[in-house]
C-alpha positions as CSV (number, residue, x, y, z in Angstrom):
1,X,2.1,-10.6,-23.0
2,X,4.8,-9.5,-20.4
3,X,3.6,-7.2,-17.3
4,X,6.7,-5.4,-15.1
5,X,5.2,-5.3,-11.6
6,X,6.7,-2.5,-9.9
7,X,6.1,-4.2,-6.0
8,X,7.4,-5.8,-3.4
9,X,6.7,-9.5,-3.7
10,X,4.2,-11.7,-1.3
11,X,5.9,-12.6,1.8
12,X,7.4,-16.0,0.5
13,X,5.3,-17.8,4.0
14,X,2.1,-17.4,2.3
15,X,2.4,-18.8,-1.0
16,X,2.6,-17.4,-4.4
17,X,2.4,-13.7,-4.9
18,X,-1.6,-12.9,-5.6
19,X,-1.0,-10.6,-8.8
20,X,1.1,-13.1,-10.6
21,X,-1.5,-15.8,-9.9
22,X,-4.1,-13.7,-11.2
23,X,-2.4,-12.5,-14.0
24,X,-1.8,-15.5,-14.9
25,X,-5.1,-16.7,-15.2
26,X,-5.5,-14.0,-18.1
27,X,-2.6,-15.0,-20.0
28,X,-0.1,-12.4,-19.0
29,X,3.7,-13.4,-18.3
30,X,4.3,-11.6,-15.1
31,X,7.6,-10.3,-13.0
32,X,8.1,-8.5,-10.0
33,X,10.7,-5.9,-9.1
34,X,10.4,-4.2,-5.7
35,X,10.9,-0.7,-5.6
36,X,10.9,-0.1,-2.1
37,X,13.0,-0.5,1.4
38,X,11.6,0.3,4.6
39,X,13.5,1.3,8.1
40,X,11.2,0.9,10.7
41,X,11.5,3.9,13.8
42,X,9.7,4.5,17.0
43,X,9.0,1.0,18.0
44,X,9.1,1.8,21.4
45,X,6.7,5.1,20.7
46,X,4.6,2.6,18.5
47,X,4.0,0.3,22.1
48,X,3.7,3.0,24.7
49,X,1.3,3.9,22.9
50,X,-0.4,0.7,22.0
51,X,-0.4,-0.3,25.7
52,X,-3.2,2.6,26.9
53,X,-6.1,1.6,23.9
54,X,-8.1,4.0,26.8
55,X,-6.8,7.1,25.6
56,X,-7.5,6.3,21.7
57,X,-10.9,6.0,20.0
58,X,-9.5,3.5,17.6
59,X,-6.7,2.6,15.0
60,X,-6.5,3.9,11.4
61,X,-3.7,1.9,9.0
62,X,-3.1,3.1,5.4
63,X,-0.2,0.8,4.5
64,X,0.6,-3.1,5.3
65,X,4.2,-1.2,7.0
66,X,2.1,0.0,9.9
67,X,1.2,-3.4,10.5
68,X,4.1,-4.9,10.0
69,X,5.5,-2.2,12.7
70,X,3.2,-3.3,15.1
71,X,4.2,-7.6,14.1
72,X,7.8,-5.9,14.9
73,X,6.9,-4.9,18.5
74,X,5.2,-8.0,18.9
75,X,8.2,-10.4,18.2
76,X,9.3,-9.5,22.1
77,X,7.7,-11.7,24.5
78,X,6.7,-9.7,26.9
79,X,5.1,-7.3,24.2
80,X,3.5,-10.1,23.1
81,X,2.0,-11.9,25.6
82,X,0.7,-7.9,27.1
83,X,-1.2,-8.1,23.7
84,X,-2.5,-11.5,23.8
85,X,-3.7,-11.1,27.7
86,X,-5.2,-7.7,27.3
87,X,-4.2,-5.3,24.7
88,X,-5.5,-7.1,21.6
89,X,-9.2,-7.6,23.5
90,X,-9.0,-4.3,24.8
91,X,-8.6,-2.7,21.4
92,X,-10.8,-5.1,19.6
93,X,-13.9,-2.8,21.5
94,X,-12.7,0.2,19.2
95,X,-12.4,0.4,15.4
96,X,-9.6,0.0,13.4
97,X,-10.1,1.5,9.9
98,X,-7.9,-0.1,7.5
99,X,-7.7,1.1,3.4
100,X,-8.3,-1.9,1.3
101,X,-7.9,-5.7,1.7
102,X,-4.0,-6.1,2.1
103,X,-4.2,-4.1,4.7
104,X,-7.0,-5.7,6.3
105,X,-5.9,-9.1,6.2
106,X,-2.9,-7.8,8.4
107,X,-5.0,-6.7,11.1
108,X,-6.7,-9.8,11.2
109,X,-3.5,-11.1,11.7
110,X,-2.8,-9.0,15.2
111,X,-6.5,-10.3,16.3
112,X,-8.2,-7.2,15.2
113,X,-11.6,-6.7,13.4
114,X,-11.0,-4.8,10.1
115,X,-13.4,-1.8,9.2
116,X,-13.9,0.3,5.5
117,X,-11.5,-2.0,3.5
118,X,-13.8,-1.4,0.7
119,X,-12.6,2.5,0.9
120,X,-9.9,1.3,-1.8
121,X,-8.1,5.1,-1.1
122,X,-7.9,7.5,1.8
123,X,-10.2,10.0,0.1
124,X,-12.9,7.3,0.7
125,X,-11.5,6.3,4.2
126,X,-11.6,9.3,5.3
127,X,-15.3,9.8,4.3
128,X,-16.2,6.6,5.4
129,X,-14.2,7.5,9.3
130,X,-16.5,10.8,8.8
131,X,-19.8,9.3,8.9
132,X,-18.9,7.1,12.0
133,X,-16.8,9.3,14.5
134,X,-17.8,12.3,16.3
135,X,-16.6,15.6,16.8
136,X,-13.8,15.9,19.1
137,X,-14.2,12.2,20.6
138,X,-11.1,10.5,21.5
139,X,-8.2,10.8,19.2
140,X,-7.8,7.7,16.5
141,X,-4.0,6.7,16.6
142,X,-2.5,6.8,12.9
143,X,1.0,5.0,12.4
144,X,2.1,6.1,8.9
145,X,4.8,6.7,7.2
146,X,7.1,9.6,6.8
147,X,5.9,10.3,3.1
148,X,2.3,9.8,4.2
149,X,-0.4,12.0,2.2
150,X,-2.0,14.7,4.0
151,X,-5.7,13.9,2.5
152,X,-6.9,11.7,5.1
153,X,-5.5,14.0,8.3
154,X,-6.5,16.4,6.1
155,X,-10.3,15.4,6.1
156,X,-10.2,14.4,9.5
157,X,-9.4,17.6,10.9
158,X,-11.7,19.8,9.0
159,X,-14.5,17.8,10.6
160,X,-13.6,18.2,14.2
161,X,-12.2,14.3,14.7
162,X,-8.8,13.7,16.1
163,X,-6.4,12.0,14.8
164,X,-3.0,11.3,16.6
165,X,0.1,10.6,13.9
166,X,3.2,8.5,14.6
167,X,5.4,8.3,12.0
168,X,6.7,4.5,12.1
169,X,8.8,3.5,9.0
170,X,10.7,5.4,6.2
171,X,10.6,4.6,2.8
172,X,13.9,4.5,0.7
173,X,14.7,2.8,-3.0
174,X,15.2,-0.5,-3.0
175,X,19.0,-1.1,-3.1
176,X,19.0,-3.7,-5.9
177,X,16.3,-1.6,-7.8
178,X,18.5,-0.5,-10.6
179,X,20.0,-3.5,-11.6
180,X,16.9,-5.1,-10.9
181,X,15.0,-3.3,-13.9
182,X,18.3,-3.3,-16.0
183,X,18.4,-7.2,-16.0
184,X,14.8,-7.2,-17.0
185,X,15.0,-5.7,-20.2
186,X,18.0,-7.2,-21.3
187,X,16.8,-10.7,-20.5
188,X,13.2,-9.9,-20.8
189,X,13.0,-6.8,-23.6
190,X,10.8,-4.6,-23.7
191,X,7.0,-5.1,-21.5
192,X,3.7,-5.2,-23.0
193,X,2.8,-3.0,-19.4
194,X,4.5,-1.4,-16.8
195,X,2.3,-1.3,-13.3
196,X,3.5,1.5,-10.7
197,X,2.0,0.5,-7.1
198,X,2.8,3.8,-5.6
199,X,3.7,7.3,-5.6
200,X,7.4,6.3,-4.4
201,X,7.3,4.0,-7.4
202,X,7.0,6.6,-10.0
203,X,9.7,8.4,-8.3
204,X,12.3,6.1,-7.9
205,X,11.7,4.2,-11.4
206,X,10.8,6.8,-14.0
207,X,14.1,7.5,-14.8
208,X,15.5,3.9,-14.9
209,X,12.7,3.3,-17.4
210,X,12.9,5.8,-19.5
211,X,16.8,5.1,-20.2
212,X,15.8,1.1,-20.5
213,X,13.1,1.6,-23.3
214,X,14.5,4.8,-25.2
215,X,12.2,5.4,-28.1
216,X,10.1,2.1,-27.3
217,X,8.7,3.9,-24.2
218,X,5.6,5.0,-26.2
219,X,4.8,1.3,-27.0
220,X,4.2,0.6,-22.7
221,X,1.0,1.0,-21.5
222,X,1.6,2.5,-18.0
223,X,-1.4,1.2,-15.2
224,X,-1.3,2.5,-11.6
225,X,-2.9,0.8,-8.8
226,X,-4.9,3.2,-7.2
227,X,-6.1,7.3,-8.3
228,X,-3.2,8.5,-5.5
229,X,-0.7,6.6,-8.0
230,X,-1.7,7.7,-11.0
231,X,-2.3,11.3,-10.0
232,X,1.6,11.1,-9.1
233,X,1.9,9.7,-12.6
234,X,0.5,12.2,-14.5
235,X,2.4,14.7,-12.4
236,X,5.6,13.0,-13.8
237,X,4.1,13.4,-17.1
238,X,3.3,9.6,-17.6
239,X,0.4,8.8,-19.9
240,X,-1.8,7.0,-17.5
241,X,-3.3,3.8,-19.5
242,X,-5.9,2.1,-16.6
243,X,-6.0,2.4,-13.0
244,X,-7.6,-0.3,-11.3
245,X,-11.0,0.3,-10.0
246,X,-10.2,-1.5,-6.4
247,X,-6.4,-1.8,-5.4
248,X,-6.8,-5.9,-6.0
249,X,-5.0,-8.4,-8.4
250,X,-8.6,-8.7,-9.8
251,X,-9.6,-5.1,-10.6
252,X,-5.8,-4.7,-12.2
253,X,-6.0,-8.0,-14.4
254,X,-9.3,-6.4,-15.4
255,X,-7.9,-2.9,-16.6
256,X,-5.0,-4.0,-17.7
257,X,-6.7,-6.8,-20.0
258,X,-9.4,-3.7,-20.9
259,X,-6.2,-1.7,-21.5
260,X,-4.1,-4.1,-23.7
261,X,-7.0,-5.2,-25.9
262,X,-7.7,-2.0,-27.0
263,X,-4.2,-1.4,-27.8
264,X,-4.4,-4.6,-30.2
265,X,-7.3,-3.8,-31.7
């Protein structure tokens, strides 16, 4: 059974994308199309701000992006080797909440401790951050995005614990996106499933995919990765089919198998 991915792939470094692999394993024929291009801003913000961890009571990340901002700003040398003397030690006596595995694995990857990648969404995160952080401590420092959700700030603020925004990377459609999904279904036809991976996803792709399958849209059973996803899919009026449990290649070869089977039966 053919699955359309709607992600960026696995940076090509580190070996075969973990979704295909896993799909895979439970017979599905899977593809990837990304969706999304990112323009990274405020590097030298992102630093300055990096270099005092004294005036921060830790690090919250929500997307892989924020990581890679900071892996940006690390590429200079003399960035670099001020986080490898100091910084990175420095900060490594704070937390830094991260929302789910992908993420976490990134700031292991800086030489930071992960904490709450079970959270799976920022609803949770922002919960868990809750039961940890004091009132009007010192502020966390959040780089984000500029389409970033307001429910973890949100959260945050109604309990008394700072939290310092810097937006650090914008999201635009992927520029290839188009003919991207239009070679798909001409080469592959239609797919079995369609898995949206974010918010941005469902608003840059609906309308592609709608054109591509015509009156075969109602065969697709439409997944989403996480609730935040599929709330935006039900917004755009997309029949939501399974959303994965945890935002992992396991949890979505689970629902999606759950989700197909019952279709067959």
């Amino acid at each position: 059974m053919k699955v359309l991915l709607l992600k960026d792939p696995k940076d090509k470094d580190s070996g075969p994308d973990p979704y295909i692999k896993e799909l895979e394993l439970y017979g599905f024929e899977a593809t990837l199309i990304p969706v999304l291009s990112f323009e990274f801003i405020s590097l030298e913000s992102l630093f300055e701000k990096l270099s005092h961890p004294e005036c921060y009571g830790g690090l919250v990340f929500t997307s892989p992006r924020a990581l890679e901002a900071i892996k940006l700003c690390l590429k200079e040398n003399s960035k670099n080797e001020a986080w490898s003397k100091s910084l990175k030690q420095r900060w490594n006596t704070k937390p830094a909440y991260v929302v789910g595995k992908a993420t976490a694995s990134l700031v292991e990857e800086i030489g930071l401790t992960p904490q709450g990648e079970k959270s799976g969404n920022a609803e949770r995160l922002a919960e868990y951050i809750c039961s940890r952080e004091k009132p009007d401590s010192s502020a966390l420092l959040f780089p984000c995005g500029a389409l970033k959700r307001e429910v973890l700030p949100t959260v945050l603020r109604e309990k008394g614990i700072p939290l310092e925004s810097l937006t650090v990377y914008q999201t635009t459609q992927h520029t290839d996106l188009q003919e991207s999904l239009s070679s798909y279904f001409s080469q592959q036809g239609i797919p079995a499933s369609v898995v949206f991976f974010s918010p941005s996803g469902v608003k840059f792709c609906l309308q592609h995919l709608q054109k591509l399958s015509g009156d075969f849209i109602n065969h697709i059973k439409f997944c989403a990765i996480g609730p935040t996803t599929a709330e935006a899919m039900e917004a755009a009026g997309v029949p939501v089919s399974c959303t994965a449990q945890s935002p992992t290649p396991q949890d979505l070869a689970a629902g999606l198998q759950k989700a197909l089977r019952l279709q067959n039966c």
